[in-house]
N, C-alpha and C positions, 0 to 999 in steps of 0.2 A: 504494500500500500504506500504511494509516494507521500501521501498528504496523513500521516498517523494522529486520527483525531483525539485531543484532551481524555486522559483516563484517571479516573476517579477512583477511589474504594471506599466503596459504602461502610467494612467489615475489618476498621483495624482493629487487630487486639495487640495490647503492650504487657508485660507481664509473664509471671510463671501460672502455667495451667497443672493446676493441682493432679488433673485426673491422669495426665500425661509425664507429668515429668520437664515438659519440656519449655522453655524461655520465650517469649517474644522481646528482644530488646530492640529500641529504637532504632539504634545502627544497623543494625540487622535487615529492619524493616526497611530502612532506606534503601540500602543495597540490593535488595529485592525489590523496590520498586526502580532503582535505576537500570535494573535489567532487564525488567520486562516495560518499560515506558507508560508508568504510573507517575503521575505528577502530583497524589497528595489523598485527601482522602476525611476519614472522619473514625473516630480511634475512641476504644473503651479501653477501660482498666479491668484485667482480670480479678485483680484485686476485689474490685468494686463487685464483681458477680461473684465471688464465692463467699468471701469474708468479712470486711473490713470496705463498706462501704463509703462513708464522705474520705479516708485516706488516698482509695484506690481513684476515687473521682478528680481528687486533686491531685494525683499521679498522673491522669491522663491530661487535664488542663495543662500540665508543664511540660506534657509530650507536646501536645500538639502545639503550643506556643514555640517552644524550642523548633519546631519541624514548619510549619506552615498549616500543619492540619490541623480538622476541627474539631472540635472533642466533643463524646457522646457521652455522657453523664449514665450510669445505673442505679437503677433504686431496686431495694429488697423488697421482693413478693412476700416474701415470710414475715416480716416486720411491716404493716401498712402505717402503723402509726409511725414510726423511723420513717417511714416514705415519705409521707406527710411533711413532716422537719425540711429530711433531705431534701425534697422539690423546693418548698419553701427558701432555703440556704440558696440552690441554685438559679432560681430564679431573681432574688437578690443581690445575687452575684453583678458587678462592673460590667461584666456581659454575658449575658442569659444565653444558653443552650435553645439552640432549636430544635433539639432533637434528644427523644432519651431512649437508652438502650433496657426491654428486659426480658429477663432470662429465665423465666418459668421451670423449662427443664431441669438447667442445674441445680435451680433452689428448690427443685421438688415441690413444683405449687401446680395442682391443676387449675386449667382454665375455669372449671365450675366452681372456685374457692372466692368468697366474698372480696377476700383481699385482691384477687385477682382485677376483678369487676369495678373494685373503687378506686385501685391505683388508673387502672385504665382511664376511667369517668372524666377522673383527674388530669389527666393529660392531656386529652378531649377539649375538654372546659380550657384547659391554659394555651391551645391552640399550636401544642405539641406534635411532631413527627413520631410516628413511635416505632423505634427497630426493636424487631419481635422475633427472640428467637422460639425453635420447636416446629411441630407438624404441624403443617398449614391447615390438616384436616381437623385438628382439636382447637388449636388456637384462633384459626380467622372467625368461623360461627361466633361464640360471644361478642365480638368488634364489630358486628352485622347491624346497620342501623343508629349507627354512632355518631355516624358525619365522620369519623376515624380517618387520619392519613396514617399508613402503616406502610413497613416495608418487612412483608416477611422473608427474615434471612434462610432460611431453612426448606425451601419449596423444594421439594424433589420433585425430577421430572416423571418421577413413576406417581406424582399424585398433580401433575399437571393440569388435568381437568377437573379436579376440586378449585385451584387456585381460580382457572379461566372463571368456572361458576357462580365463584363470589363476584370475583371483578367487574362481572356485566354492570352489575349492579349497586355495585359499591365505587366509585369513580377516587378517591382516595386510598384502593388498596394497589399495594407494587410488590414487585419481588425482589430479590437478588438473583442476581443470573449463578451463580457459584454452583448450584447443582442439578442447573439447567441445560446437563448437556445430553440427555436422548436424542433422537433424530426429529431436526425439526421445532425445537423445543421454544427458544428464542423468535424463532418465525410465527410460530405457532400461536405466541404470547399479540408476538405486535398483529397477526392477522385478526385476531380474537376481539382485543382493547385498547390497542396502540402500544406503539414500542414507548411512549412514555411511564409507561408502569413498568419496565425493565430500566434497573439501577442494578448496574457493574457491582460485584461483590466477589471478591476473593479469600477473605477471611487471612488475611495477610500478619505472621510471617505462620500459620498454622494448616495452610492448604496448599493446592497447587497454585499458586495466582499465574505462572506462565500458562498451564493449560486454559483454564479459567479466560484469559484475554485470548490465546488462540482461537480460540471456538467462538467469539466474539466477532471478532477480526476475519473470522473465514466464514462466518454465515451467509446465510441468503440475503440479510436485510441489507438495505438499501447505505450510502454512506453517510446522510442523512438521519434515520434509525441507528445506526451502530453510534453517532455521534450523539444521537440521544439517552442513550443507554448507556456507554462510554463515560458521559459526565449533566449532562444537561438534566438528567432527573434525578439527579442528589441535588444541585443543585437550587432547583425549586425545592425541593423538600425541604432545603436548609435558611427558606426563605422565612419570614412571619408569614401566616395565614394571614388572606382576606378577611 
């Protein structure tokens, strides 16, 4: 491709991943993104999802200040009243998060749990982006009729027609492309709802982010579409709401 359009990553994580063992450190992730021609992105703290939430959130704010990118704030499912606080805190903040990341799975909260439902509401209401990780099949349903802008991280292409399903319908719901790579998948999406609901997502430095932009890069979509997907649907998401 002569003209390599702006690429974005919806899906930084910084930090040690308890369940793995293994590091995300910011050099690292640079380096990774100078090879595969990422130019910046939007970055949680692992910290923040597993343990040690306002530490881990302020871990990522100094990543992404230091790097250029923008920091995604988490808040505990487990603790809604600590959510409460934390949104609170961050929103206070010299400069507000447009966007919060959470992580149902890890923190072992189902979607049918109260705390689920009210941190959401809350999000909702403050005119919040919300990256959502988990199965698109359990997690999108609650967020149904919200007014919800979401980006679910976690879409498989083996549950691609659940995603299309909501989406008709819900004009605020988007994916990450990360595990959207069946045949067809990404085409599938923009022929469906538009490629504006496809946001580039690599899960960078904990997935393959070269494959991830190949499969991008080599689609059917148009250069147009891949430039929208590429970067231009982070960021509107990382805009204020209407």
């Amino acid at each position: 491709m002569t003209d390599a359009p702006l690429l974005l990553d919806c899906d930084i994580l910084v930090g040690h991943d308890v369940t793995t063992g293994r590091w995300g450190r910011p050099d690292d992730i640079a380096k990774v993104f100078a090879g595969s021609g990422i130019s910046g992105g939007a970055v949680s703290a692992l910290r923040a999802v597993h343990f040690d939430v306002p530490t881990g959130n302020d871990e990522a704010h100094q990543v992404a200040d230091g790097n250029g990118w923008t920091r995604v704030p988490v808040l505990d499912l487990r603790d809604p009243l600590g959510a409460e606080k934390e949104l609170d805190r961050q929103l206070a903040s010299a400069t507000p998060p447009r966007a919060i990341r959470l992580a149902p799975t890890a923190q072992s909260v189902e979607p049918t749990y109260p705390s689920f439902d009210h941190v959401v509401r809350l999000l909702v209401d403050a005119g919040l982006t919300i990256f959502l990780e988990g199965d698109v099949r359990k997690v999108g349903p609650p967020l149904r009729g919200l007014g919800a802008r979401v980006v679910f991280l976690d879409t498989h292409f083996y549950y691609l027609g659940d995603f299309v399903l909501m989406a008709r319908s819900e004009p605020g719901f988007h994916t990450s492309t990360r595990m959207l790579t069946g045949p067809d998948s990404l085409e599938i999406v923009a022929a469906e709802v538009g490629a504006e609901r496809l946001v580039l997502g690599c899960r960078t430095p904990f997935h393959e982010t070269r494959s991830v932009i190949r499969r991008l890069l080599s689609s059917k979509l148009g250069a147009d579409e891949i430039a929208q997907a590429g970067s231009r649907s982070l960021t509107t998401l990382l805009e204020p709401a209407c």
